[in-house]
N, C-alpha and C positions, 0 to 999 in steps of 0.2 A: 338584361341584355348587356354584353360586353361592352367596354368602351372602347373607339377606335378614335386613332387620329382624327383630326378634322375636317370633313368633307371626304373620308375615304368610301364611307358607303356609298356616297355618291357617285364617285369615281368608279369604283366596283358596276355599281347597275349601268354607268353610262359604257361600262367596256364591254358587259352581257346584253348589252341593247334590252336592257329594263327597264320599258319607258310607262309602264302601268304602277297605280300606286297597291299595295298588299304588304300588311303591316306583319301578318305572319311568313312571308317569302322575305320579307327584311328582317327578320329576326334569325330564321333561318339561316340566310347570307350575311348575317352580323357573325353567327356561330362560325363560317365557314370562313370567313377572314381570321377571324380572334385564334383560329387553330391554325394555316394559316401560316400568319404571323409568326405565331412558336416553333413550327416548324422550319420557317426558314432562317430567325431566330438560332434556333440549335445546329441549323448546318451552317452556315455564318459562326458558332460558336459566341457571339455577341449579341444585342438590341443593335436593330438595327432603324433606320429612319423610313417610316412609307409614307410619311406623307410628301417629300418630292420625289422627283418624276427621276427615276434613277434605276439600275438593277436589280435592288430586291424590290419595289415595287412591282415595277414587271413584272419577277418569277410571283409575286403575290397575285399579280392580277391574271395569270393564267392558273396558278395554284385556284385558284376560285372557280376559272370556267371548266375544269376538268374536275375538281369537286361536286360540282351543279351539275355534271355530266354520269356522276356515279365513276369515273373512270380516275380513278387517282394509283392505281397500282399502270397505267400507261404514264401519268405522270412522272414519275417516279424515275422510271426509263426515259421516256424522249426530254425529261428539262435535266439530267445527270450530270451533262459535262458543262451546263448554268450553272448548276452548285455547285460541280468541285471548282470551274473556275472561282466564283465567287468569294467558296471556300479559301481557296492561295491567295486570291487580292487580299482577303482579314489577315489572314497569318504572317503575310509578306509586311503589312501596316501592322501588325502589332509587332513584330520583326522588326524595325525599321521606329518605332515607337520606342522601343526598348533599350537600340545602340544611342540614342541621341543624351 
């Protein structure tokens, strides 16, 4: 099983209203954060932090419920203008990192 931050799978099930325990649906949902992550990860361009309560978390935590939904190619589309903003807030901070 992948590692995540601390307390995110919890975080994850309590945003899916996952109040049952099932050690193979958390494994599952382990895999579907841990990719996930990379993805958001590479559209970010950088690591980025989920475990506070900030932007990419968010797009993680809906990246997960449209995953668990089969439906990741709507994803894609309705969270677009999440990542490219996302995307210019990094580039603008690593911009802005670089003049100093």
């Amino acid at each position: 099983m992948a590692t995540l931050p601390a307390g995110l799978l919890e975080a994850v099930r309590n945003y899916l209203d996952i109040t049952w325990s099932d050690d193979a649906g958390d494994a599952k949902l382990t895999g579907i954060i841990a990719r996930g992550m990379k993805y958001i990860n590479a559209a970010a361009g950088e690591p980025l932090d989920f475990a506070v309560e900030d932007k990419p978390r968010e797009l993680l935590l809906d990246y997960c419920r449209y995953a668990r939904s089969n439906a990741m190619d709507e994803f894609a589309v309705n969270y677009l203008h999440e990542i490219i903003s996302l995307q210019n807030a990094k580039e603008v901070a690593r911009y802005i990192a670089e003049q100093c």
